[in-house]
C-alpha positions as CSV (number, residue, x, y, z in Angstrom):
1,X,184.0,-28.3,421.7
2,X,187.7,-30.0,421.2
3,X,186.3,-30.8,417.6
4,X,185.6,-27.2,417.0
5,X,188.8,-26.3,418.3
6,X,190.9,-29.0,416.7
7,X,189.8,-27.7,413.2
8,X,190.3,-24.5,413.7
9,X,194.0,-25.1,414.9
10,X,193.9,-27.0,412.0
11,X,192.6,-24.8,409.3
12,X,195.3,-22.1,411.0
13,X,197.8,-24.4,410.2
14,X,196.9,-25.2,406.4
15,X,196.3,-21.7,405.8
16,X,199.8,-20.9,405.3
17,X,200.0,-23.7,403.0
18,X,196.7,-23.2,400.8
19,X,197.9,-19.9,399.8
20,X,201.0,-20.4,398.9
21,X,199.6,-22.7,396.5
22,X,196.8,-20.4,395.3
23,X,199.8,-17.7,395.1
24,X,202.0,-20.6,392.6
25,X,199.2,-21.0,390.7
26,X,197.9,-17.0,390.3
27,X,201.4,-16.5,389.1
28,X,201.5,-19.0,386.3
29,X,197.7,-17.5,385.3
30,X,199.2,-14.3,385.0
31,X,202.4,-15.2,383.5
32,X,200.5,-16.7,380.3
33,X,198.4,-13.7,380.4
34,X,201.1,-12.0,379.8
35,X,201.6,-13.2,376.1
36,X,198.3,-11.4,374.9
37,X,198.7,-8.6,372.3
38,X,195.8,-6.8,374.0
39,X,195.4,-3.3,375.7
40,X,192.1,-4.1,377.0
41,X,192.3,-4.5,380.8
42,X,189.5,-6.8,380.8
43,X,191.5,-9.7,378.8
44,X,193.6,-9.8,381.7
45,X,191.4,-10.2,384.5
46,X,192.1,-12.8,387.4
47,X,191.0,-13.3,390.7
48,X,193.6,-14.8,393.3
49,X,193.0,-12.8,396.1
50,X,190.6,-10.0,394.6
51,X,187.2,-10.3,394.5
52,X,186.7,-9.9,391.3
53,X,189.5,-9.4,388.5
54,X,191.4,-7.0,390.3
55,X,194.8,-8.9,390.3
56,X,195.2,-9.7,386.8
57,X,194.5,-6.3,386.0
58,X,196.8,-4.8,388.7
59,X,199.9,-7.2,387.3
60,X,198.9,-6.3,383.8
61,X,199.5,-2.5,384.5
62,X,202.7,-2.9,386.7
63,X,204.6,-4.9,384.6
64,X,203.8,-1.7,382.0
65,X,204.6,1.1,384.3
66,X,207.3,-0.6,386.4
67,X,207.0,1.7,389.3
68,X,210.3,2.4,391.4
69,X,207.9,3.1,394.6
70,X,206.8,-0.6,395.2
71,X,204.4,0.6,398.4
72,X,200.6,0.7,398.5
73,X,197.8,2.0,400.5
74,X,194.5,0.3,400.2
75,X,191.1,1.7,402.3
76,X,188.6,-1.1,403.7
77,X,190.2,-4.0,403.6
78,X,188.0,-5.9,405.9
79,X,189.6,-8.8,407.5
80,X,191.9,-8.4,404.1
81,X,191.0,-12.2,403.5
82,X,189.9,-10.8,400.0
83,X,191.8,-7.1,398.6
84,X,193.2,-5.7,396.2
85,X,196.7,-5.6,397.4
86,X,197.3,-8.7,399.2
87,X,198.7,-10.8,395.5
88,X,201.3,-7.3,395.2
89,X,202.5,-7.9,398.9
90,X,203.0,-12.0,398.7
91,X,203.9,-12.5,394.9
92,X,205.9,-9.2,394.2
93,X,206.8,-8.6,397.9
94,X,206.0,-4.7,397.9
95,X,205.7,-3.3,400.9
96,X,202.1,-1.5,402.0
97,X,199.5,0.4,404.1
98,X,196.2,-1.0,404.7
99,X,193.3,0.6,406.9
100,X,190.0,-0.8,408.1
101,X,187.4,0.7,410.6
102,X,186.8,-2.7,412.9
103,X,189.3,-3.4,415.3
104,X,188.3,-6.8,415.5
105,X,189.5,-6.9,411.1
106,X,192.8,-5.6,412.3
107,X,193.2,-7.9,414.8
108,X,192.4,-10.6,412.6
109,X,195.4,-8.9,410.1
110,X,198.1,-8.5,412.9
111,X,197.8,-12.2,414.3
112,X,197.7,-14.1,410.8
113,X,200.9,-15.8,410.0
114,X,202.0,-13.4,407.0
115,X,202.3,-10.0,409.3
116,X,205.9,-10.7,410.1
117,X,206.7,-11.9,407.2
118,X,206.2,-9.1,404.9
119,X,206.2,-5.3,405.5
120,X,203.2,-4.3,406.1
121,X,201.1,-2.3,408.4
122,X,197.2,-2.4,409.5
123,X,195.7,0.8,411.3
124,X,192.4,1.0,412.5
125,X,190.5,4.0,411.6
126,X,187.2,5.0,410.2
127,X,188.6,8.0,407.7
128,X,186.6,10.6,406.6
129,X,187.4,14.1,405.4
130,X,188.4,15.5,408.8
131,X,191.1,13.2,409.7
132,X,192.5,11.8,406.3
133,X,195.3,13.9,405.6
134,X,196.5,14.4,409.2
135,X,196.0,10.6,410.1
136,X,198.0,9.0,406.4
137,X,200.6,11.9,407.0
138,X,201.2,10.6,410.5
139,X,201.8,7.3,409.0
140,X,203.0,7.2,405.5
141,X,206.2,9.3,405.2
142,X,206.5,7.6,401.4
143,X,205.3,8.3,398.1
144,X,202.9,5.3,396.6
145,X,202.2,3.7,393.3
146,X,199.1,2.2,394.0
147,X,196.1,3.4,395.7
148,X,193.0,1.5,396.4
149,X,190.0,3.2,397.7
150,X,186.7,1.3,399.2
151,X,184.8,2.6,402.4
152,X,181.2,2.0,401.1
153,X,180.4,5.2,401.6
154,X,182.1,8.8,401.7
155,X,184.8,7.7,399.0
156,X,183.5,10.5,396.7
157,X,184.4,13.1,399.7
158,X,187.6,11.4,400.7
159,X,189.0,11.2,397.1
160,X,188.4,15.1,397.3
161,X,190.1,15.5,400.6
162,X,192.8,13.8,399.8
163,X,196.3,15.3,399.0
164,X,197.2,12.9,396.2
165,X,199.9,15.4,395.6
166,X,201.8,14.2,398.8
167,X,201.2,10.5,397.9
168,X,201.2,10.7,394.3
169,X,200.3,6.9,393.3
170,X,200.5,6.3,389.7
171,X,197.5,3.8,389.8
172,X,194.0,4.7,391.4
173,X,191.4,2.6,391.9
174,X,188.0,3.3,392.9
175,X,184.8,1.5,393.8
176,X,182.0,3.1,392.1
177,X,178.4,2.4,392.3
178,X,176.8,1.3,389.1
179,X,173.3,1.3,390.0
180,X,173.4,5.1,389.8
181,X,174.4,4.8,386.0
182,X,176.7,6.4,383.8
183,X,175.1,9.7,383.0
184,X,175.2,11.4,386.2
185,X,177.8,12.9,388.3
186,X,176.1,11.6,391.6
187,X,177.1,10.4,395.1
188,X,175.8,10.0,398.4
189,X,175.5,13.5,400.2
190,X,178.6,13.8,403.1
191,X,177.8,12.3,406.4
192,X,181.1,12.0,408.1
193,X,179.8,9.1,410.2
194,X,177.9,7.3,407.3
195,X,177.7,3.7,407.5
196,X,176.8,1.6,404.9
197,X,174.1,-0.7,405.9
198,X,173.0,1.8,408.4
199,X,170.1,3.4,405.8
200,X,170.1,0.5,402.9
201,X,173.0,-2.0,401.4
202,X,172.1,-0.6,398.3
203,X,173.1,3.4,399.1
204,X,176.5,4.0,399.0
205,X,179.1,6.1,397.0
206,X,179.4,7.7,393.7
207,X,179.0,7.0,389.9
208,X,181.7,6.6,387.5
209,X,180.7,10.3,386.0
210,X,181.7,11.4,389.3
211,X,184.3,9.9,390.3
212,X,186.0,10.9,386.5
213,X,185.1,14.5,386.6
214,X,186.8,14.3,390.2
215,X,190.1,12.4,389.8
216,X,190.8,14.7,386.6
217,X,190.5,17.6,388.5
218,X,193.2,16.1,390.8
219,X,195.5,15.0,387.5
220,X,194.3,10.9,386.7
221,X,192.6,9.8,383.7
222,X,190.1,7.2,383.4
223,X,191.5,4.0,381.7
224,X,189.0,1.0,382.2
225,X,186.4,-0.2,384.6
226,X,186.7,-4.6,386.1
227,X,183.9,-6.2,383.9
228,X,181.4,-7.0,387.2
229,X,181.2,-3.1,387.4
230,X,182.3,-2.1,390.9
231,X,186.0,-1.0,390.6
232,X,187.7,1.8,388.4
233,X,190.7,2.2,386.8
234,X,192.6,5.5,387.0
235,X,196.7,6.3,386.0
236,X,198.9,9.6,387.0
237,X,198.2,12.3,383.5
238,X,202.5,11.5,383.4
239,X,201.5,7.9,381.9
240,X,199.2,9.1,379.3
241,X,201.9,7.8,376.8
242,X,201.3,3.9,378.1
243,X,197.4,4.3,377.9
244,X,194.6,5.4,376.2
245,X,192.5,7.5,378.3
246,X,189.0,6.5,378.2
247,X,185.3,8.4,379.0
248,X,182.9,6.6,381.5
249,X,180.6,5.9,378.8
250,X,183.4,3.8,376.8
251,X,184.1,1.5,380.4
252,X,181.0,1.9,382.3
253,X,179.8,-2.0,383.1
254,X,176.6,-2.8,384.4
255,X,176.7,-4.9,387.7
256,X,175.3,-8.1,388.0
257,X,175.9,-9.4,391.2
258,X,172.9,-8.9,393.5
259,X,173.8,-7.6,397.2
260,X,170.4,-6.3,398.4
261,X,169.4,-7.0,401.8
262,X,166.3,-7.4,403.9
263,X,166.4,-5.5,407.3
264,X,168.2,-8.4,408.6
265,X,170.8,-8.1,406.6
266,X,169.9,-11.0,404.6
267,X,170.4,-11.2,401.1
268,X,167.4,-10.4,398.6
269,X,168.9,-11.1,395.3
270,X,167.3,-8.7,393.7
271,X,168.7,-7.7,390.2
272,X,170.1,-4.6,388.8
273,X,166.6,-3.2,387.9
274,X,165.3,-4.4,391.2
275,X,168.1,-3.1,393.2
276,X,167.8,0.8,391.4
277,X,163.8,0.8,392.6
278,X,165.0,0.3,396.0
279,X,166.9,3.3,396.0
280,X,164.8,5.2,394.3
281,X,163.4,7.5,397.2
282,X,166.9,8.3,398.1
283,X,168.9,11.8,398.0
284,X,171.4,11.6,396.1
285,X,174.3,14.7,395.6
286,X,174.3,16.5,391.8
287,X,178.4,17.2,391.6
288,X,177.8,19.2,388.4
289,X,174.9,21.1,389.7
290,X,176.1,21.3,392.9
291,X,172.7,20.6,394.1
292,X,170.9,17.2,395.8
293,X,168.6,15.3,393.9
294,X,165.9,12.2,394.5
295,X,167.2,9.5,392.1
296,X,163.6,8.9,391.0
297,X,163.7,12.4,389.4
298,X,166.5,11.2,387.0
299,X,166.2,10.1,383.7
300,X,169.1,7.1,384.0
C-alpha cells in the first residue's frame, strides 16, 4: 500500500515536469513545420496532446488566421489527459471552456496542477439539444475562435441546435464517423440520453456528408479531414480567402484504428470491414431524405 501511494505522489509530482517537456519539444516540431510550402493540413499533423494530429493542424491554421478571440470551447474532453485544446491553453496561453459529462473527469481537471495556472474552466454536463444553448449562454459571455465538438453520440443534433451565431468560432472541428462512409448524409437517430457504449462502441454519430451539408447551412466550409479519419476540419465562409474549400469526397479518410468491443467492453480489433458488419442491423437517420434507414440497405 505505501508503495502504491508513494508513486502515485510521485508520478503527481513529475507530471508537471514531463509536460512541460513534451510542451518544449511539440513547439520546436511545430515551429519547423512551419517552413513547409504546403496547404495541405495533413503535412502538418502532430500529436502533443491530441490524439491524433490534431495539434499540428490546429497551430498550422492559427498562425494563418491569427484570431483576436484567443478562447475555446471543446465538448468531451474526458479527463482532458488527451484534447484538442489543451497544446492552445499551455503553449499559446488562450484562455478556454471545456465540458465533460463525468463528474469524476472534472474533478480530475479542477485538482491537476495546471487549473490555477491558466484560465480555464471545466463544467460538468451531459449536453444535448434541450439544454445547450441555455447552459453555454449561462457560461460563455465571449465570442470563440475555436470550437471542438465530440460527445460520441448526438453531435449531429447538437451541431444543429447550436447558435453558432452567438459564438461564432472561426474554426470547427468535428468527430465524424467513417464507418458510415462518404456517400451518405447519415447519423444516429436523436436520443437525448444516448450513450455510447450503451447499444454498441461502434454506433455513434454522423458521416462527413452530414455533418458538411449541416455546417454549411449554418455558414462553415469543409477544409480537410486528420488522416486517421475521425476529426473534421471546418472555417467561418469570412475565411474563404485563406482556404480552399473542399467536398467530403476530396478529404474523407478511411479509419484504421480498430475500437470494437465485446460486451465487456473489451477490445475486438476488428477492422474497418469488420467493424461496418457489426453495425449493419442498425438504424441509422437519412438527413437528405429525412427518413431512417438500416445501414445494410445502403450501397456504401
Amino acid at each position: 500500500m505505501f508503495i502504491k501511494i508513494f508513486n502515485k505522489v510521485l508520478n503527481k509530482l513529475f507530471k508537471e515536469d514531463i509536460e512541460k517537456t513534451k510542451v518544449l519539444s511539440g513547439k520546436n516540431l511545430l515551429n519547423n513545420q512551419s517552413i513547409k510550402n504546403s496547404k495541405n493540413l495533413n503535412d502538418y499533423e502532430a500529436s502533443i496532446f491530441s490524439q491524433w494530429g490534431e495539434d499540428g493542424i490546429i497551430n498550422y491554421l492559427i498562425n494563418i488566421i491569427e484570431p483576436k478571440e484567443k478562447i475555446f470551447l471543446e465538448f468531451g474532453v474526458d479527463n482532458y489527459d488527451e484534447s484538442n485544446t489543451r497544446f492552445l491553453l499551455f503553449n499559446k496561453n488562450w484562455s478556454g471552456h471545456i465540458i465533460d459529462g463525468s463528474q469524476k473527469n472534472i474533478d480530475h481537471i479542477k485538482k491537476s496542477y495546471y487549473y490555477w495556472k491558466y484560465d480555464i474552466n471545466a463544467y460538468c454536463k451531459f449536453i444535448d439539444c434541450e439544454n445547450v444553448n441555455d447552459f453555454l449562454k449561462s457560461k460563455i459571455k465571449n465570442k470563440l475562435s475555436l470550437l471542438s465538438l465530440d460527445i460520441d453520440g448526438n453531435d449531429y443534433w447538437v451541431l444543429q441546435e447550436l447558435d453558432l451565431n452567438y459564438f461564432n468560432p472561426k474554426i470547427l472541428i468535428c468527430e465524424y464517423n467513417s464507418l458510415l462512409g462518404s456517400k451518405y448524409a447519415l447519423t444516429t437517430p436523436y436520443d437525448r440520453n444516448f450513450i455510447r457504449n450503451k447499444k454498441d462502441y461502434l454506433y455513434y454519430g454522423a458521416s462527413i456528408q452530414a455533418f458538411t451539408k449541416l455546417c454549411k447551412k449554418k455558414g462553415y466550409f469543409l477544409i480537410g479531414s486528420n488522416l486517421n479519419g475521425n476529426n473534421l476540419f471546418f472555417l467561418r465562409n469570412d475565411l474563404k480567402n485563406k482556404f480552399e474549400e473542399k467536398n467530403p469526397e476530396q478529404v474523407f479518410q478511411y479509419s484504421k484504428f480498430r475500437e470494437s468491443r465485446d460486451q465487456k467492453g473489451n477490445l475486438t480489433f476488428k477492422n474497418y470491414e469488420q467493424s461496418q458488419k457489426i453495425i449493419s442491423d442498425y438504424e441509422f437517420y437519412n438527413v437528405d431524405t429525412e427518413k431512417k434507414i438500416i445501414f445494410k440497405d445502403l450501397k456504401i
